[in-house]
N, C-alpha and C positions, 0 to 999 in steps of 0.2 A: 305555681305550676308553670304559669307562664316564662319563670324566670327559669325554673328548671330544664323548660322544653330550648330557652335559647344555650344555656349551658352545652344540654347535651348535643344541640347543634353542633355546638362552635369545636365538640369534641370530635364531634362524627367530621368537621370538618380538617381539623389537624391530623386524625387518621389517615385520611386521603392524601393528605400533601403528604405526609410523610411514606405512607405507603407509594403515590406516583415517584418520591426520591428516591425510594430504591430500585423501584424497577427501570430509573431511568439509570442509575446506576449496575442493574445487570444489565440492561440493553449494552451500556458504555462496554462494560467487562468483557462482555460477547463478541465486541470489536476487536480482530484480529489486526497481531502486526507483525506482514514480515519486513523483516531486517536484510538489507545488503550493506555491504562492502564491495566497493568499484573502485578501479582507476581509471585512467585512461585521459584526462584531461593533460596530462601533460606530453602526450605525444600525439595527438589527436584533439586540437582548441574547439573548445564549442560542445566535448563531449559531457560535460556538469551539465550544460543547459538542455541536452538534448534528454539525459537523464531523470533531469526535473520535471521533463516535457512527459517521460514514460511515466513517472510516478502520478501525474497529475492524471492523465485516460486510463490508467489502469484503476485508481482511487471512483474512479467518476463510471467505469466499467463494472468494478465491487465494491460497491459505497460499505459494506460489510468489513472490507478488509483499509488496514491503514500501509502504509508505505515507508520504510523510514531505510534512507538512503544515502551514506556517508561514505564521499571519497576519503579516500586514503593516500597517503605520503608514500611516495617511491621505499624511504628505506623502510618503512615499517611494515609493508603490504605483509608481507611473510610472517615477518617474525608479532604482529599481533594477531596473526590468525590462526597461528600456532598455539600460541600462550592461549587465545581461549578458548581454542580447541582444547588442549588439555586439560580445561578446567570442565570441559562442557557447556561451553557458553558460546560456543563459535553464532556467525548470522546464519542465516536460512540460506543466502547466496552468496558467493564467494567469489571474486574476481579473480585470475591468475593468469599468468604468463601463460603460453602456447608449449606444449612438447612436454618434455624431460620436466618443465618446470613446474606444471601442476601434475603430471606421474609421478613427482618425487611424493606428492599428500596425498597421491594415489597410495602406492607402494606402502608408506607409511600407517597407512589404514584412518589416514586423515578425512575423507573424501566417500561419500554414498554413489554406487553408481546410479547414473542419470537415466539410464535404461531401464530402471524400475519405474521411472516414473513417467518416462515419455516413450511413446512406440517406436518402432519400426518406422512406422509408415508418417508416422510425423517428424522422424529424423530426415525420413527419403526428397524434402526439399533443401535439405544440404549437400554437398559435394560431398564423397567421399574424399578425395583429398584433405578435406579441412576438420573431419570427425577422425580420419584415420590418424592423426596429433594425437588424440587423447582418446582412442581404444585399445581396450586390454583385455585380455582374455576373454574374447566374445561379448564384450558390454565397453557401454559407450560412460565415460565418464567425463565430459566435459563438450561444451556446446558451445559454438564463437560467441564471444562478444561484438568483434567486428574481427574485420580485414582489415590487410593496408599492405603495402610494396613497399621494399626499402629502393633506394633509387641515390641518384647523388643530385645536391639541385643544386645549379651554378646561376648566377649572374652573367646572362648576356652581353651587357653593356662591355662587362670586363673583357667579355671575350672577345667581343668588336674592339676593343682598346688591344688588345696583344696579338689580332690578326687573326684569331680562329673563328670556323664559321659557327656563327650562336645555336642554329638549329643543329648541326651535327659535329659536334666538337671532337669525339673519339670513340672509337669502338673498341679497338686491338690497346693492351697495355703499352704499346708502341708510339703507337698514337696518344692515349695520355699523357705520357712522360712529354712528348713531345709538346702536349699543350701545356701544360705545368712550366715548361722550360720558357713559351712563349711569353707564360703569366709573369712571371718571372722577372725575364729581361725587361719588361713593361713598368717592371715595380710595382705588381700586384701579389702578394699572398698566393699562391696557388689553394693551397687545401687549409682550410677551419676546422679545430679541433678539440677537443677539452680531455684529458687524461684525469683529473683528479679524484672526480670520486668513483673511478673505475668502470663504468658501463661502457667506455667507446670500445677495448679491446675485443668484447663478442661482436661487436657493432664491424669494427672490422674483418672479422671472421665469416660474418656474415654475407660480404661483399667478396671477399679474396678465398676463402678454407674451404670452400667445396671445390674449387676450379680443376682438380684433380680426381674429382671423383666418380664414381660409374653411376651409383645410387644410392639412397638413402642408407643401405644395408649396410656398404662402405664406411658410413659415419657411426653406425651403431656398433659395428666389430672392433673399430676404431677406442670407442668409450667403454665395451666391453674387456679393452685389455687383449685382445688376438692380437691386434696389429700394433705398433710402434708409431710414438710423434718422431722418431730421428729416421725415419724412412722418409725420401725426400717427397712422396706422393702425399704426405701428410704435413710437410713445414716448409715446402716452396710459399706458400703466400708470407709466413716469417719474414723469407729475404724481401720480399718484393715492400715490408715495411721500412726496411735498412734500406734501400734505394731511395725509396722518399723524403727519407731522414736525412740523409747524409748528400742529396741533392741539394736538401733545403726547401723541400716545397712544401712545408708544414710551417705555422705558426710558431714561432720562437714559445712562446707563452703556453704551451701545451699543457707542460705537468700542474702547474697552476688556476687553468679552469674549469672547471665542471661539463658533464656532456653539452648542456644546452646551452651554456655560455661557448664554447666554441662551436657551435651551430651557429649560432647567434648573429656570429662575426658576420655571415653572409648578409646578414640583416644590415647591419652595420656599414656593409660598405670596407671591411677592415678585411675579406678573403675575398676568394670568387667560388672557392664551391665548398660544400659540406655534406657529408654525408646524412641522408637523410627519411622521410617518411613520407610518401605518396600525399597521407593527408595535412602534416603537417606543409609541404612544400604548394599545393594548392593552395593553402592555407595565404600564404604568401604573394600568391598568384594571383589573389582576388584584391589583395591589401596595396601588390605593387605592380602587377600586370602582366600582364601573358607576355608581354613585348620583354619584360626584364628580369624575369624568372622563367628560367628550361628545366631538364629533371632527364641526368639519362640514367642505362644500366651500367652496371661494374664492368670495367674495361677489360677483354678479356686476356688470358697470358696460358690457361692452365690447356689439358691433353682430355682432360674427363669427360665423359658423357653430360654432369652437371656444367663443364663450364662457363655455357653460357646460361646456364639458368637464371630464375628472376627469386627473389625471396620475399614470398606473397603468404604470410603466417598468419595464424587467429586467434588475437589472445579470446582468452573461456572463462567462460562461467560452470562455479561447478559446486555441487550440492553439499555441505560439509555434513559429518556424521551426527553431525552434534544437532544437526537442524531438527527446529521442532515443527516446521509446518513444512515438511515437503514436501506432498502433492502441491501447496497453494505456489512453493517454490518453482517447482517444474510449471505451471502453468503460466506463472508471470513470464519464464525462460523463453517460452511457446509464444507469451505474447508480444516480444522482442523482435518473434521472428515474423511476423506479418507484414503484410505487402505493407502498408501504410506508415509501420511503424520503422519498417526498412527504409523506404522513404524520409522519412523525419529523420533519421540519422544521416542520412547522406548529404541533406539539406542543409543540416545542424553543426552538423560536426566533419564533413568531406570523408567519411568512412563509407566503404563498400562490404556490406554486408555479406558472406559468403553463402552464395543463398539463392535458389534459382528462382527464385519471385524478384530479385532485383533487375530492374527495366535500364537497358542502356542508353533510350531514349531519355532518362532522366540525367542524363550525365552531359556537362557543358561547359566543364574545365578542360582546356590542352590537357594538360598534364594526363587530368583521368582518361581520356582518349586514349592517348599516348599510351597506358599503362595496361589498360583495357587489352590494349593490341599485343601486347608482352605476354600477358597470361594466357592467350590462343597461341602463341607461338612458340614460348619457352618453356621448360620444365620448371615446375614450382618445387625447390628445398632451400630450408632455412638453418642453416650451419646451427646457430645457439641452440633450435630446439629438442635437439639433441643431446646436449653436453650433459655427461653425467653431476649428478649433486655434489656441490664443491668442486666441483674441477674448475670451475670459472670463479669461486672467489678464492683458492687457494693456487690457480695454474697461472689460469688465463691473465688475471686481473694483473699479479705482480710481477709475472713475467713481463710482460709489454710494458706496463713501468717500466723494469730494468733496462729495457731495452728503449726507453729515452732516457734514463737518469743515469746511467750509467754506462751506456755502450755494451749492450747484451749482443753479441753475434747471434745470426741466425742458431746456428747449428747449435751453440749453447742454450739457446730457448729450448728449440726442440728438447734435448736432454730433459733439460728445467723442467717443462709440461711431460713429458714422460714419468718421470718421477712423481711429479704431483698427482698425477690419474693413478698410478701404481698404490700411493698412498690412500687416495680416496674411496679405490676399491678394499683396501684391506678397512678403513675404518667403515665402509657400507656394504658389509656382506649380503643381507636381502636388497637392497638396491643393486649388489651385482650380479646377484640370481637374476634378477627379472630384466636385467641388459642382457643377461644368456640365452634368457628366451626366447627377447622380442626380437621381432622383425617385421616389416614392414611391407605388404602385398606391394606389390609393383606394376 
């Protein structure tokens, strides 16, 4: 009896363990995971780590929920979040370029709006400036990831070396050519550059292709196909590339490197300036000193209301259709946007959050000062985010090639991108309904 009572012990006792194994296994299964896809570390350094920093307080904030969070390669941002978009397999949150470039997964019916899951009044600690990028027909489909300024950041030292002053090198187009000429005669590189795998032509655009223009509406009637690139109000920044070229004040080795390898060169000692990123130029700032890195705006030439504007963009985050936990998605998005968490990224990563809980008291870079002061002063538009889908990798991108590999004249560009946007609106007929429609409050 005795032997039987320890038996059915030993059984009552394997019961148990095996019954706590599985409930410890639905406990496990009840554990939610959302998924992102982000970029942002390669124009913005320190953004991976700052990301890691979010997943780790927000894990520790819903120990219920897990976190699983993979940057993404420049070329493939798109086109894998496409592919598993159409399979139904996209993440819960989606990284994306600013403007036209997450509209286009808009348009597409890629993309859930955001507005279903986040209020009003929880959007209302954003600018409208930086939610009006990705609103469409009375809903908000897309929420910053961060801010940043594009800017040009030059090399002091050099500029003391060819006689220009390091704190105010140029304003008027007049004035830079003339510093370019000074870099020059010195034997310095004037401007760092990389053509190869195509991203600097918007890059440029973004600096020169508004300088002509009234308002943002300008550039949308523009991509809608009303107006013409061979109108000179639309391909004066063109020439003002053929000037630089054919001065010389560009890197021989152009077509040959990559964006961030002719940025680079500033690093290097091998230019004196490059166009560049707020945060990445801080970036620099801290690494080689306030005293040897400056950062100004695009030199002005053009007649427009934008000319001197400043091009202060936000790339988004934005909800894909295919996501299976969006409320937990919107809430993570919300919690991005916290004083503390705004904080941590600016700390992190030299990003300025677009966002009226960000403190200027936390800010202690020149540069950001500097830049701070631009965004009270100038009009914020950013030329690319704008451009219709394909127009920049079928216009943009190999026209400006041609026109260092082959000597494209201005006025031939112009044609070239005309043509190209002509094309791109007959192969995207719903993309050029919804360029018909939009427009942009002012």
């Amino acid at each position: 009896m005795k032997k039987i009572s320890v038996l059915l012990a030993m059984i009552l006792l394997v019961s148990l363990i095996a019954g706590c194994g599985k409930n410890g296994d639905s406990e496990k299964s009840d554990e939610m995971t959302l998924s992102i896809w982000y970029w942002g570390e390669q124009e913005v350094p320190g953004y991976k780590a700052y990301m890691e920093e979010m997943v780790k307080r927000y894990e520790e904030k819903n120990p219920d929920i897990k976190v699983e969070a993979v940057l993404q390669e420049s070329d493939n941002l798109y086109t894998a979040f496409r592919t598993a978009e159409a399979a139904s397999e996209g993440p819960d949150i989606q990284y994306m370029w600013g403007g036209t470039q997450a509209m286009e997964d808009v348009w597409k019916g890629n993309v859930a709006p955001l507005s279903d899951y986040i209020s009003e009044e929880e959007l209302s600690v954003i600018p409208q400036s930086s939610l009006a990028q990705t609103n469409w027909e009375g809903k908000q489909w897309g929420i910053p990831a961060y801010g940043f300024t594009y800017g040009i950041a030059y090399d002091k030292d050099a500029m003391r070396t060819a006689g220009v002053d390091p704190e105010n090198p140029f304003t008027t187009w007049e004035e830079f050519m003339d510093c370019c000429e000074k870099l020059k005669n010195a034997g310095i590189t004037p401007l760092g550059m990389g053509l190869k795998d195509g991203y600097l032509p918007a890059w440029i655009g973004i600096f020169l292709g508004q300088q002509n223009l009234d308002s943002v509406n300008d550039m949308i009637s523009l991509m809608s196909g009303k107006e013409s690139f061979t109108d000179e109000k639309y391909t004066e920044w063109l020439e003002k590339i053929v000037e630089l070229k054919t001065a010389g004040y560009i890197n021989d080795d152009i077509l040959s490197l990559d964006l961030y390898q002719g940025q680079q060169l500033i690093e290097n000692g091998k230019a004196a300036m490059t166009l560049h990123t707020q945060a990445y130029a801080v970036s620099l700032e801290k690494s080689m000193g306030a005293d040897k890195i400056g950062f100004a705006k695009s030199p002005v030439f053009g007649t427009g209301k934008l000319a001197d504007s400043v091009a202060t963009p936000s790339q988004v985050y934005v909800i894909p259709n295919s996501a299976k936990h969006k409320e937990e998605a919107a809430d993570f998005l919300l919690f991005l946007q916290e004083e503390e968490n705004i904080k941590c990224l600016y700390e992190m990563a030299n990003a300025i959050m677009p966002n009226n809980n960000f403190k200027e008291e936390w800010v202690t870079s020149e540069i950001d000062k500097k830049v701070l002061g631009w965004q009270k002063e100038y009009n914020n538009f950013c030329y690319q985010l704008y451009f219709a889908p394909m127009f920049e990798s079928d216009g943009l991108i190999p026209v400006v090639q041609k026109m260092f590999s082959e000597d494209l004249p201005a006025d031939e560009a112009g044609k070239e991108l005309d043509a190209a946007l002509t094309k791109c609106i007959e192969q995207n007929p719903e993309v050029h309904e919804a360029f018909l429609e939009w427009s942009i409050e002012e």
